[in-house]
Backbone as a chain_set.jsonl record, in Angstrom:
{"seq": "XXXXXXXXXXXXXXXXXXXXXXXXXXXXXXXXXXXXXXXXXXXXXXXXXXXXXXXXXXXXXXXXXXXXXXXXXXXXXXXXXXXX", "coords": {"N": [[-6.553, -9.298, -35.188], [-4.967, -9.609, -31.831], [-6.125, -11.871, -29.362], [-5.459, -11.673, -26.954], [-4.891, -8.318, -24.391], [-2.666, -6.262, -23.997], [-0.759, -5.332, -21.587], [0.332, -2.942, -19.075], [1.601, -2.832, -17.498], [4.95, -3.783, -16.933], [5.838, -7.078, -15.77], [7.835, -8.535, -16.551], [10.146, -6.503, -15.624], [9.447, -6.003, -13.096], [10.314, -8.791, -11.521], [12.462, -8.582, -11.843], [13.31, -6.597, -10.466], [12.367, -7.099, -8.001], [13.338, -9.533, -7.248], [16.468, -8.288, -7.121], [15.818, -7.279, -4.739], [14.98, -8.25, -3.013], [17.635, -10.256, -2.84], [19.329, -8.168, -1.715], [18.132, -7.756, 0.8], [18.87, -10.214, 1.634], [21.925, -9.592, 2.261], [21.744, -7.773, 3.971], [22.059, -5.381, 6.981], [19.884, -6.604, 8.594], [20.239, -9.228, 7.83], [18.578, -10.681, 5.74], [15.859, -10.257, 7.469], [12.731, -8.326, 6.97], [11.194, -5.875, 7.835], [7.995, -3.772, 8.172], [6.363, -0.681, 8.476], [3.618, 0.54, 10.277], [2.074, 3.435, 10.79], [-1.008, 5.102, 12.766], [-3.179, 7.542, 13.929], [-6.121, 8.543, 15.27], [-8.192, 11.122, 14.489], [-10.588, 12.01, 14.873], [-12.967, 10.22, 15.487], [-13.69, 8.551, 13.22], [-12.186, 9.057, 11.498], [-8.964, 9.06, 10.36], [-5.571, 9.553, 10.575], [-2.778, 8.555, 9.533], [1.054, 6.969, 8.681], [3.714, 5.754, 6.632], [6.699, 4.84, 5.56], [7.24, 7.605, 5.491], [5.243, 8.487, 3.842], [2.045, 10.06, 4.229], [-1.113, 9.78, 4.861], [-4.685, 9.542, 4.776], [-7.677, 8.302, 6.145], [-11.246, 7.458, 6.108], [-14.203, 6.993, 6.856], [-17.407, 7.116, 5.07], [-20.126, 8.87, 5.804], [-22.529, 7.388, 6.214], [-21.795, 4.854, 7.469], [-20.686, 6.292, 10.008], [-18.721, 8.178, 9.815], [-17.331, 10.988, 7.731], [-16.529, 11.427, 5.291], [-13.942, 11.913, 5.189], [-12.081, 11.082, 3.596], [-10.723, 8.643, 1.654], [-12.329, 5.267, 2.644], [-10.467, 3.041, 5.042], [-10.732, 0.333, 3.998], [-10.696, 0.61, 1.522], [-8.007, 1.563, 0.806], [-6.752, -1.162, 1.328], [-8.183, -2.447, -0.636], [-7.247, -1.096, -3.24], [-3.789, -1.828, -2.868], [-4.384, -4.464, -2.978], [-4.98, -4.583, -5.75], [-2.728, -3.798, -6.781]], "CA": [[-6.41, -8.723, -33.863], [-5.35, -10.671, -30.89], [-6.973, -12.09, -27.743], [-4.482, -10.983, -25.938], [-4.933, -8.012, -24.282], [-1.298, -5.658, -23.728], [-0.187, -5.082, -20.015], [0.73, -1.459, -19.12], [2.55, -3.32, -16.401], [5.764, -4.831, -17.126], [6.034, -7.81, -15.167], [9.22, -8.891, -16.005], [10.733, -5.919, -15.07], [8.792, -6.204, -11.878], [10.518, -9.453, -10.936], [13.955, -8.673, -11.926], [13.393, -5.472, -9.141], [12.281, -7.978, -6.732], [14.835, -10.366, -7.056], [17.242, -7.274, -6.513], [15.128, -6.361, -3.357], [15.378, -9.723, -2.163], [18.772, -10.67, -2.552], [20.322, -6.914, -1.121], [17.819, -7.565, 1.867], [19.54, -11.61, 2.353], [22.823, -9.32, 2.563], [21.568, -6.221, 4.34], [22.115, -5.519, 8.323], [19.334, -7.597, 9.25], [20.387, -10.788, 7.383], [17.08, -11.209, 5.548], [14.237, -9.818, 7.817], [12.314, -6.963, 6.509], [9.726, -4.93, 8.526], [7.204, -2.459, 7.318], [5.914, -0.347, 9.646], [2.504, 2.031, 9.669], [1.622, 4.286, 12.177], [-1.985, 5.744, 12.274], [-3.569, 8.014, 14.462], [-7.808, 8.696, 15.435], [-8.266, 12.405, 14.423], [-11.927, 12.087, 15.458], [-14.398, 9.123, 15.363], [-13.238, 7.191, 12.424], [-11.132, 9.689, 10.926], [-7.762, 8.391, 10.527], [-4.298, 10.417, 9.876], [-1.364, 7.734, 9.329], [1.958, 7.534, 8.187], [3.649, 4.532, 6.07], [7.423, 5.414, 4.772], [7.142, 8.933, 5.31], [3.752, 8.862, 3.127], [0.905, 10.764, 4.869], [-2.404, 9.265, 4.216], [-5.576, 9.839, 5.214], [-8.452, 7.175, 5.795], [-12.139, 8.151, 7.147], [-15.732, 6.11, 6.566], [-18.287, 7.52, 4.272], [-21.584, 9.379, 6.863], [-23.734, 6.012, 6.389], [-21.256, 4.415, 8.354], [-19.968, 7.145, 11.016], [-17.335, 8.935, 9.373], [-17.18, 12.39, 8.348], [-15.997, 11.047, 4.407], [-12.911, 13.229, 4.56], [-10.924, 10.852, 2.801], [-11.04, 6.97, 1.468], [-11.954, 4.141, 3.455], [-9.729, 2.175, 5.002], [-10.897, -0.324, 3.284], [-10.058, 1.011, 0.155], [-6.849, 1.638, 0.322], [-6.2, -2.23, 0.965], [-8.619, -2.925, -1.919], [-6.268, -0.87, -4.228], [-2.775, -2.335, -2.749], [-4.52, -5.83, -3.669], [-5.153, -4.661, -7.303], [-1.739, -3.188, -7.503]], "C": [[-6.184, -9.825, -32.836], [-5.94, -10.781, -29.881], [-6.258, -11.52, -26.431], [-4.357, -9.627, -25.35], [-3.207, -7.268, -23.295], [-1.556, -5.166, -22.366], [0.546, -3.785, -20.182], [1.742, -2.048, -18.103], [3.742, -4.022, -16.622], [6.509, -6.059, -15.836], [7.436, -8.934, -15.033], [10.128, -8.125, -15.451], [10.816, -5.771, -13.216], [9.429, -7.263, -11.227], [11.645, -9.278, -10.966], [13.851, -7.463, -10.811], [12.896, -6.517, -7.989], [13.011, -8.746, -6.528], [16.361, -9.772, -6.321], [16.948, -7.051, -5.327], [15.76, -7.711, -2.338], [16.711, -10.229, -2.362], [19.36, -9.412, -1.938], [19.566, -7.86, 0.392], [18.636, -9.196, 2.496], [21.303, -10.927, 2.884], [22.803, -8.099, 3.618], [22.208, -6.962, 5.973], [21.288, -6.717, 9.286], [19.326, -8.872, 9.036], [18.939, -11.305, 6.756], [15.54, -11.212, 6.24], [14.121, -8.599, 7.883], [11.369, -6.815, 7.517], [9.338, -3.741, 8.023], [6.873, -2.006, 8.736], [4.747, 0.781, 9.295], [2.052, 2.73, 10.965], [0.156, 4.978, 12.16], [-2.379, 6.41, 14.047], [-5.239, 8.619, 14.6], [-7.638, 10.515, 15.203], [-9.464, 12.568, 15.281], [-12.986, 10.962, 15.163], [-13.881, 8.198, 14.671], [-12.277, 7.693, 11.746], [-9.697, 9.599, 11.082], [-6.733, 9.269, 9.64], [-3.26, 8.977, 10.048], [-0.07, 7.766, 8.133], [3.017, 6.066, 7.291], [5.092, 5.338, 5.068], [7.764, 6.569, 4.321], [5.663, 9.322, 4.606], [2.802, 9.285, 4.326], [-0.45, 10.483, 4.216], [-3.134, 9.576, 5.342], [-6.87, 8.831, 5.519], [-9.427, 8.286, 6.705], [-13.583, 7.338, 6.279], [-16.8, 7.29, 6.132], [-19.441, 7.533, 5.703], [-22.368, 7.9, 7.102], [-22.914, 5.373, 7.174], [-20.381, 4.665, 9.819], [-19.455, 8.099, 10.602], [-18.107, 10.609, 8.98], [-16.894, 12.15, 6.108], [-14.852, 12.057, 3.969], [-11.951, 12.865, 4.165], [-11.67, 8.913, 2.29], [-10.942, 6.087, 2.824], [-11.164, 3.291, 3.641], [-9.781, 0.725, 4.235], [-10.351, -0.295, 1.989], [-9.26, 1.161, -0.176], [-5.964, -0.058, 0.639], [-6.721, -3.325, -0.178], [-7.331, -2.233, -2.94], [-4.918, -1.406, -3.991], [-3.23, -3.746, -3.46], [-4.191, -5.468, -5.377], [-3.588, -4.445, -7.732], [-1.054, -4.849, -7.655]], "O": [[-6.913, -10.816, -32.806], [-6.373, -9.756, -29.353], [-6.581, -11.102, -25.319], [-3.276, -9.285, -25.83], [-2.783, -7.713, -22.229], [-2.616, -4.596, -22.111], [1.237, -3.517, -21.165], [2.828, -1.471, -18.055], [3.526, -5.223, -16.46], [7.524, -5.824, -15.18], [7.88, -9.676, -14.156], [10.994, -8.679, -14.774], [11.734, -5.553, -12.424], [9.33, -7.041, -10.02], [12.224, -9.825, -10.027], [14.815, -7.656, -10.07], [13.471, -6.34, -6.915], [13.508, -8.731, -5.401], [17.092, -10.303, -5.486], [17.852, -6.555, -4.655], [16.569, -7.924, -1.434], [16.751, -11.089, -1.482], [20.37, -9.854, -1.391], [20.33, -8.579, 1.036], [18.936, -9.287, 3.687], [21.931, -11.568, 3.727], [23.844, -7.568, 4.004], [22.587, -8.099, 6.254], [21.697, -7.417, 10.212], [18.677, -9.674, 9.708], [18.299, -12.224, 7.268], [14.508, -11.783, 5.886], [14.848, -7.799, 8.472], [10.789, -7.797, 7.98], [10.051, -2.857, 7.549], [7.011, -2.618, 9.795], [4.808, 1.633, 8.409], [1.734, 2.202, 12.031], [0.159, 5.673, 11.145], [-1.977, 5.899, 15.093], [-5.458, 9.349, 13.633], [-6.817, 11.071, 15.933], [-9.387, 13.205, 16.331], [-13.894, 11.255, 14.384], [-13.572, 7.114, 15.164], [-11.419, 6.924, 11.312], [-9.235, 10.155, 12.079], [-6.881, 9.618, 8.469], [-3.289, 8.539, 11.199], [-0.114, 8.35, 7.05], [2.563, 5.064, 7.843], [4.873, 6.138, 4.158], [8.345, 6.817, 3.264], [5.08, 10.375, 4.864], [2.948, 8.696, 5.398], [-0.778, 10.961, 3.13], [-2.714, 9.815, 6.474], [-7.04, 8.425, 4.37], [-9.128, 9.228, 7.439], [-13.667, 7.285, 5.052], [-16.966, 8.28, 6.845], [-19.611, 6.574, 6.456], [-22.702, 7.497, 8.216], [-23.648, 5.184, 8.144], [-19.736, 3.868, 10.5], [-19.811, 9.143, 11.147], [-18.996, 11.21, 9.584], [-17.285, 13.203, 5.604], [-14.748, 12.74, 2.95], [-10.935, 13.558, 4.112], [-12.711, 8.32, 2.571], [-10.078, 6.063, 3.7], [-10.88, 2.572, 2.682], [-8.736, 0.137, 3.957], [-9.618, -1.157, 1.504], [-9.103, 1.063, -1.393], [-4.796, -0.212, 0.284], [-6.232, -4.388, -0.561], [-6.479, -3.022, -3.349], [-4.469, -1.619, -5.118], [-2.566, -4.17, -4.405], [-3.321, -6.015, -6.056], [-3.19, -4.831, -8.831], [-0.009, -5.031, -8.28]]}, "num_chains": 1, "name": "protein.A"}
């Protein structure tokens, strides 16, 4: 058996799509500068509606800390972008 533990992730595929990303965007309209953009909005207290590429997300802090827990902490959803 090996030590090696198999990747569900293919990481070369992953760079050959970034390479693509990055060379269209050195030819695109803007000549090589990208911008993201996120929009969020306060529903109530900590409760957060925002918007990210058309995606509709939700953020809101677990009672022990204010919130209302009517969705993941913001926090959390830049813990999972890290992991990704």
């Amino acid at each position: 058996m090996s030590d090696q533990v198999k990747s569900r992730v293919n990481l070369k595929q992953m760079r050959v799509e970034f390479d693509k990303f990055r060379e269209s965007a050195k030819i695109g309209p803007n000549k090589g500068k990208i911008t993201f953009r996120a929009i969020a909005n306060i529903i109530e207290g900590v409760h957060l509606e925002g918007t990210v590429r058309g995606f509709r997300l939700e953020a809101d802090e677990p009672e022990e800390r204010g919130g209302t827990n009517q969705g993941p902490a913001p926090l959390s959803y830049f813990l999972i972008g890290a992991a990704f």
